[in-house]
C-alpha positions as CSV (number, residue, x, y, z in Angstrom):
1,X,36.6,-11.6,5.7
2,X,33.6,-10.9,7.9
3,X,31.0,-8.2,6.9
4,X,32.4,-5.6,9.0
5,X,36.0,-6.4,8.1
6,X,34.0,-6.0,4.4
7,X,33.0,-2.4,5.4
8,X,35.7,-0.9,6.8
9,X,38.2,-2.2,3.9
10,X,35.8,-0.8,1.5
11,X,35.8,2.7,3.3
12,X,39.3,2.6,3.7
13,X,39.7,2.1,-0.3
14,X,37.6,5.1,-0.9
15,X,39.2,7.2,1.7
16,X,42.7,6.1,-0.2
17,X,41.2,7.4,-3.7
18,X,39.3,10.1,-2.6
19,X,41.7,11.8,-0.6
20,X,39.0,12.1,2.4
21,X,39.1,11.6,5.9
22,X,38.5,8.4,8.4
23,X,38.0,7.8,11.5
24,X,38.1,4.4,13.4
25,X,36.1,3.7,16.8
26,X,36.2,7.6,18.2
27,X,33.6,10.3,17.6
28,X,34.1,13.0,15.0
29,X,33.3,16.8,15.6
30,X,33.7,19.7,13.0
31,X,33.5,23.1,14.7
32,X,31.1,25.6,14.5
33,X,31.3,27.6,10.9
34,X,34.5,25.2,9.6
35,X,34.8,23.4,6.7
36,X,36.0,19.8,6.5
37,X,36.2,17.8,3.6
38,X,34.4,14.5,3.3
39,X,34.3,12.1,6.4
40,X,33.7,8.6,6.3
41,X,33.4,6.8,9.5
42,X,33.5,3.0,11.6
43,X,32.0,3.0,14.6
44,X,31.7,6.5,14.5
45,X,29.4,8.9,15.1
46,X,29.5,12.2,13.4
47,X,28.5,15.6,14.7
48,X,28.5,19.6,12.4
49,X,27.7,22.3,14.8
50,X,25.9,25.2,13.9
51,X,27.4,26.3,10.8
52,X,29.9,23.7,9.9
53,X,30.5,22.5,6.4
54,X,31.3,19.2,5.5
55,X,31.7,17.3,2.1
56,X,30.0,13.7,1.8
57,X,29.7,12.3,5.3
58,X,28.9,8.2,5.7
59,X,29.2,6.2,8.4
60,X,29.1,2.0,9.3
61,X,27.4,2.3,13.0
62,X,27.1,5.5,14.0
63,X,25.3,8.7,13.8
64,X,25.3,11.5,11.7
65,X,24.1,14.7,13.5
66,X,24.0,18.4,11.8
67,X,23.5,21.5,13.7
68,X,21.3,24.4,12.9
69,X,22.5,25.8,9.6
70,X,24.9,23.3,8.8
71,X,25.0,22.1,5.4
72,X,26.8,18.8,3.7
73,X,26.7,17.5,0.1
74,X,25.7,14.1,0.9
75,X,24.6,11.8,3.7
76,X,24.5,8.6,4.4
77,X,24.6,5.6,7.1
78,X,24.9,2.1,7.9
79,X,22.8,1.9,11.0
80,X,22.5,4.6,12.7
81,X,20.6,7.9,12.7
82,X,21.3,10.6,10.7
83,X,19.5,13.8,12.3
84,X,19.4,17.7,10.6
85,X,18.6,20.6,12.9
86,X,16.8,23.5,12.0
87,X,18.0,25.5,8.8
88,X,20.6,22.3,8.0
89,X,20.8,21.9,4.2
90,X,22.0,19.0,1.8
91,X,23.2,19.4,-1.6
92,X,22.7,15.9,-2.2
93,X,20.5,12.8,-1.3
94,X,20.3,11.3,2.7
95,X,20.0,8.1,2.9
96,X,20.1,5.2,6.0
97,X,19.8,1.5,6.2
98,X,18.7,0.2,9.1
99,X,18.2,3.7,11.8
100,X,15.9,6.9,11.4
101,X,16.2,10.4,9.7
102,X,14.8,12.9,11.2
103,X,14.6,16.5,9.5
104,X,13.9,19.3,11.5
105,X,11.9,23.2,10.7
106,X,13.4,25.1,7.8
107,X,15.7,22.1,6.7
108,X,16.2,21.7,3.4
109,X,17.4,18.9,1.3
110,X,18.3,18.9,-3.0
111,X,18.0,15.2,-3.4
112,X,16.4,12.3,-2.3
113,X,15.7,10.9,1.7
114,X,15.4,7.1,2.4
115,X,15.2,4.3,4.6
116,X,15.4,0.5,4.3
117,X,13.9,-0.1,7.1
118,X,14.4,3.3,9.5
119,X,12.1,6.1,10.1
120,X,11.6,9.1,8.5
121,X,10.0,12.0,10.3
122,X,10.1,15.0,8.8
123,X,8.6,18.4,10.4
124,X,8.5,21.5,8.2
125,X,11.4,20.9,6.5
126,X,11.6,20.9,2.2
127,X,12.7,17.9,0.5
128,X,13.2,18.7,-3.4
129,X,13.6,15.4,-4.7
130,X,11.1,12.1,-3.4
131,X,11.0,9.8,0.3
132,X,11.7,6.3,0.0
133,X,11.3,3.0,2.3
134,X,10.9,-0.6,1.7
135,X,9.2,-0.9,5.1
136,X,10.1,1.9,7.2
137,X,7.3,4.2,8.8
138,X,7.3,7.8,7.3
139,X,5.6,10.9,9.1
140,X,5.5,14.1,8.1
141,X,4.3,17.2,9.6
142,X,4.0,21.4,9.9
143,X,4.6,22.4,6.8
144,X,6.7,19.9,5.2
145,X,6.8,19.8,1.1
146,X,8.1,16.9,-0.8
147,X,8.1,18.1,-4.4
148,X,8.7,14.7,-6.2
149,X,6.3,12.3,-3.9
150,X,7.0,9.2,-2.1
151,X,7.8,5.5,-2.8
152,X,7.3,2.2,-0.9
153,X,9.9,-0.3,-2.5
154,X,10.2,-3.6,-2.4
155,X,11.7,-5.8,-1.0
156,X,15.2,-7.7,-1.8
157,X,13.3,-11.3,-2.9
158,X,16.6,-12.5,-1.2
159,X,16.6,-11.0,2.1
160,X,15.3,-12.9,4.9
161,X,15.1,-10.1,7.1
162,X,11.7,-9.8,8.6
163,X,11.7,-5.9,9.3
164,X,12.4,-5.7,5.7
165,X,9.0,-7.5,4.9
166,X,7.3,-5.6,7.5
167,X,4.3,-3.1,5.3
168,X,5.2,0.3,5.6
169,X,3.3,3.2,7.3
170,X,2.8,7.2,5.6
171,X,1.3,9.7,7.9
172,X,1.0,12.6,5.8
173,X,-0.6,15.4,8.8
174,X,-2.2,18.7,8.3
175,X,-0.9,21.4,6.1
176,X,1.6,19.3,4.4
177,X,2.4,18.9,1.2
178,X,3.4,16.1,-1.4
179,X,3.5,16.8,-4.9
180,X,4.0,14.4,-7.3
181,X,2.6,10.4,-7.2
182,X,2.8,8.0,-4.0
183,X,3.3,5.0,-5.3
184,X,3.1,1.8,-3.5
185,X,4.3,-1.7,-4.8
186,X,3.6,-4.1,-2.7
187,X,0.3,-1.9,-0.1
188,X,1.0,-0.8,3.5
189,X,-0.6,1.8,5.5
190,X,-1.5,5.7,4.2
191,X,-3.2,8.1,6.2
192,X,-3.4,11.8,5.2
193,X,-4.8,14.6,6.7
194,X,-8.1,16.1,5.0
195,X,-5.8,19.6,5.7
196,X,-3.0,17.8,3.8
197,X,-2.2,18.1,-0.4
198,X,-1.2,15.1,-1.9
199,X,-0.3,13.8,-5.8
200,X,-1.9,11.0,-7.4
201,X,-1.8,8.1,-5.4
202,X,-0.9,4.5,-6.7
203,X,-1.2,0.7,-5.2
204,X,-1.9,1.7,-1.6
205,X,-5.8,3.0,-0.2
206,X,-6.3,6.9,1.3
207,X,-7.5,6.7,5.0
208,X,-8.2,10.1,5.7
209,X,-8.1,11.5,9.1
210,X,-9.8,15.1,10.1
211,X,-7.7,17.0,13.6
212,X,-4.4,16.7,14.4
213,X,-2.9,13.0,13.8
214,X,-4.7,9.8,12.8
215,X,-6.9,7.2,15.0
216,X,-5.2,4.2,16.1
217,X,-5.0,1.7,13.7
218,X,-3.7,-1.8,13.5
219,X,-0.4,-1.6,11.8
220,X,-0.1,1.9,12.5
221,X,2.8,2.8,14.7
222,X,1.6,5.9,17.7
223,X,1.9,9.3,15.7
């Protein structure tokens, strides 16, 4: 069975048990201010307008995109990019493999947000639990707060992927905040903002930066 054929037997296992919804090669909308049980898509992208509810919403190859105030217990995708409006909450963590997350003003999330290899931009929303990445680039600006700091994974020893060995990037900007430790295993790239508050900081070296985003840097993707 091929990887794909892998995925979408898996999803249709946990769709069988869970009693949730799938959907197959056709984009999924949940109106504004319903509320729709968990969604797991193939191929699929996913869309909450403003109010909608949903359960746990995953996807294999597509997007995941929640209006402004929507909220959801869990998120999650394959590759693709999972994006929160303003005032969107999640219960639980938001996770991605391979595309970005981006979290908008006023969102909130109760869990953990990571990457494999993705993005994560984050501007003035609250993240209660930590950011992860192996080697994706994380920004953060306005008046973000991350109360439980960040981590920079490793690697799989196995993979051969070369994005996944690729160092990561932080750009912490002004008036953010990260409580908590940022703890690098294997180095990458850290600015923060002298207007920023950061934790303790482990395995990776502070290059502080005074105005509005950081100088160009080799390594550093364009803020």
């Amino acid at each position: 069975m091929s990887g794909i054929g892998k995925c979408v037997w898996t999803v249709a296992m946990v769709c069988l048990v869970a009693g949730c919804t799938m959907h197959l090669d056709k984009p999924v909308q949940v109106k504004q201010g319903d509320w729709a049980r968990s969604i797991y898509g193939v191929d699929s992208s996913v869309r909450l307008e403003d109010q909608a509810r949903v359960r746990k919403v995953s996807t294999v190859d597509g997007d995941i995109i929640l209006g402004r105030w929507a909220r959801a217990t869990a998120l999650r995708t394959v590759d693709g990019n999972i994006v929160m409006g303003t005032g969107a909450l999640c219960d639980g963590d938001v996770y991605n493999v391979d595309g970005a997350i981006h979290l908008s003003d006023d969102v909130r999330v109760d869990g953990n947000v990571g990457t494999l290899v993705g993005s994560i931009d984050v501007h003035g929303a609250l993240v209660t639990g930590r950011l992860e990445t192996v080697s994706g680039h994380i920004r953060l600006s306005g008046t973000t707060h991350v109360n439980h700091g960040i981590l920079l994974s490793l690697p799989d020893p196995d993979s051969d992927d070369v994005d996944e060995k690729r160092l990561p990037v932080v750009v912490v900007g002004p008036g953010v905040v990260v409580e908590g430790r940022i703890v690098a295993r294997r180095g990458g790239t850290l600015w923060v903002s002298r207007k920023a508050t950061i934790g303790p900081v482990e395995g990776i070296t502070v290059q502080w930066f005074d105005g509005a985003v950081p100088p160009s840097a080799k390594g550093c993707i364009p803020y």
